[in-house]
Structure formats: C-alpha cells, structure tokens
N, C-alpha and C positions, 0 to 999 in steps of 0.2 A: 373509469378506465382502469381497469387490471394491469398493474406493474410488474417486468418479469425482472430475473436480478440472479446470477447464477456466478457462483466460484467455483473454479473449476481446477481440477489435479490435472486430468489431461494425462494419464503416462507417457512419457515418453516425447511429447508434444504429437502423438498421432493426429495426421490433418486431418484425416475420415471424424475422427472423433471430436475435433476441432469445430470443422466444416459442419459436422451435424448438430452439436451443441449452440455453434453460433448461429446457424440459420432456424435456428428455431420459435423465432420471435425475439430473442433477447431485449432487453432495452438495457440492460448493465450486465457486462462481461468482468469479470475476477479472476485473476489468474497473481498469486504471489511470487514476486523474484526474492523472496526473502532476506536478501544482504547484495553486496556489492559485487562486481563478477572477480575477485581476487578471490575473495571468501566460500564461495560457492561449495566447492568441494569440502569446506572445514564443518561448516553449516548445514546443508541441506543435505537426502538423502543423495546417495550415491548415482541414484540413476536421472536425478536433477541436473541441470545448468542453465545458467543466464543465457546463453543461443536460445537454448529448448526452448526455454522460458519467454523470450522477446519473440520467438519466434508461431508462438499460440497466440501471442497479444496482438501481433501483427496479421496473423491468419483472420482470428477474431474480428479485427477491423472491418478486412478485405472481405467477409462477408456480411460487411454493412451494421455489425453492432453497431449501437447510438455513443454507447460510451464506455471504453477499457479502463480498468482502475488492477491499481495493483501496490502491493505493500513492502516497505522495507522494515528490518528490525537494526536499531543501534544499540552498539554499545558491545560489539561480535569482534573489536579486532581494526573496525575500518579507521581511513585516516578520512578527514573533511575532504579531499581532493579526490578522494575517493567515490564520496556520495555524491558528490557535486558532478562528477564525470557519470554517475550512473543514472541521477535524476537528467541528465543531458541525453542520456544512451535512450531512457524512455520515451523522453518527449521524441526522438526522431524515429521513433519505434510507432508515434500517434497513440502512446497512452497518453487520456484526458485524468487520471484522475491519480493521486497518488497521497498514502499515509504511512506515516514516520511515526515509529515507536521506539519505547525503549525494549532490547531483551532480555527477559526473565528467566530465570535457570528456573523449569521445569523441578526436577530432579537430582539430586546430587551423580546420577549417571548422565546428564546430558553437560554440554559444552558451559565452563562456567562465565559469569557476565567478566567483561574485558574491563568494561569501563561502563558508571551511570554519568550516561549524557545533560549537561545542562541546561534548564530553561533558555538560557542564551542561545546554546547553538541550535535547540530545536527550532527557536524562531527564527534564526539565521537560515536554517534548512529551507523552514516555509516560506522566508522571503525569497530567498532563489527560488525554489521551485513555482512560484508566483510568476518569477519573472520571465520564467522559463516557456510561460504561458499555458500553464497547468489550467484544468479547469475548476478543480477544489484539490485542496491539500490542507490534512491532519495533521498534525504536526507535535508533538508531547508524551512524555514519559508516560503517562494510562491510555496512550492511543492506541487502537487494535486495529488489526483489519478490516475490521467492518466496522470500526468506530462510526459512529451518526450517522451510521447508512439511510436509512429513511431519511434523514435530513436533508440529507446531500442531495439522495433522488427526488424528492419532491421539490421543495425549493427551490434548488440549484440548476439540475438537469432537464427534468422536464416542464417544470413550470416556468421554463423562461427568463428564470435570474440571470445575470451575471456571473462572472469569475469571481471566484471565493475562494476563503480558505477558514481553515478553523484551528487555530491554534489552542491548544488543552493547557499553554503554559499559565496561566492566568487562573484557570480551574480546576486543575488537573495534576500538574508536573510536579507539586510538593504535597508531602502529606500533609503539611500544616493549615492548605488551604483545601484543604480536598472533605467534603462531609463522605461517612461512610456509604451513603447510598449511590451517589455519583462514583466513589472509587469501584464500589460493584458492578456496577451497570457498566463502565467502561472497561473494566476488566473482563467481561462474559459477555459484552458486545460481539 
C-alpha cells in the first residue's frame, strides 16, 4: 500500500487550496506553526500566522486527513508557558502529531538563537505533549520537521501502534553523544 504524506505552505491558508490538497488521498497532512503565537510575527514570514496556521490544520482534518502533524522551533524568545499554551492550542485544533526542535540561526541575516534549550526541558515538552494526548511527539535539539518521518508513519500511524513519542535527547540533544552520521541525517531530515 502506497503511503501519501504532504507538507504544505498553503498561502495565505486558502481553503480551495486546503480543501484540494487535503482531499486528495492524504494519509499525513504537514503544515508548520513554526513558534508560539506571541512570536509569530518575529519569526515567520509576514504573511503567516498562528490563526492562518490552526486554521489549514483544522480545514485539513475536516476533510478527513488521517493524521495533522505540525512543528515548533525552540529557543526564538518563548517562555515554557508559552509552549505549553500552544502545544494545548494544537491539540484542540485535532493536531495528532507534533515535533520540538531547537532553532538554528540560518545566516548571520536571519533572527539570532535566544536561548539553546535543554535536554531537560525538551523531555519535559514531550511529557506534556504526551499528556496532552498527542499521538507521536519529537522532541530534541537535532529534531526537524520531518524528523523520523517514515517512522512515525509506518509504525506508529498506520500500522496500528500505539501513542509514542521519541525523544532525541538520549541520541541526539548533545554533541558529545551524537555520532556524525545520525547528526546529518537528523539535520537534512
């Protein structure tokens, strides 16, 4: 069986565009809220927001996608109460899937890192959003977007697993435990 899986910009949140993308067999819908909804405007392009945004993932749903995932970046400015209200905002939004990364300055012309998040609070993250009743959740400084996508999808979603989560801090979140090849691969995931 042929697995479909599609990240989606979506401008603007057009629902023609929404509506067409999501009915199209999907079996995973991707749409990034990329930070918290304080930061929106600091963070993402201008013609972005967290409405826009919950509001594609929600459309997405309502045309029977199997499963919404969507990503945040840490480390932008947010406070914990902040991600905590936002990992809350999704779940009532009926996103199932959600990964927590750190942010990495690009370029010396993009927004610079606030603060490197620690192993601790990313597992702290994943436990709430655990509890939150997420259906997988990434959680760790080399986590990406699409971190262990196919993992997630196979295993997890449609082969009938359980609720999971996968925390990178054990593998991932320090360099000193990180081999270079797993640091690549979760970097260009």
């Amino acid at each position: 069986m042929r697995r479909r899986w599609c990240v989606c910009w979506l401008g603007r949140g057009n629902r023609a565009a929404v509506d067409l993308v999501a009915g199209s067999g999907l079996d995973v819908f991707a749409h990034n809220v990329e930070t918290v909804p304080r930061l929106q405007s600091v963070v993402r392009d201008r013609r972005a927001n967290w409405q826009q945004s919950i509001a594609v993932l929600r459309a997405a749903k309502e045309q029977g996608v199997r499963v919404t995932k969507t990503s945040i970046m840490l480390g932008c400015g947010e406070a914990r109460e902040e991600v905590l209200e936002a990992l809350a905002l999704l779940r009532e939004a009926g996103v199932d899937v959600v990964t927590l990364g750190q942010y990495m300055r690009p370029t010396k012309k993009h927004m610079a890192v606030s603060e490197f998040v620690t192993p601790a609070a990313f597992e702290s993250y994943e436990q709430a959003a655990k509890e939150m009743g997420f259906l997988y959740v990434a959680s760790g400084a080399m986590v990406r977007s699409s971190y262990r996508a196919g993992e997630l999808y196979l295993k997890n979603m449609l082969g009938g697993g359980s609720s999971s989560s996968t925390s990178s801090s054990s593998s991932t979140s320090t360099s000193t435990s990180t081999s270079s090849s797993e640091a690549q691969q979760a970097a260009t995931a």
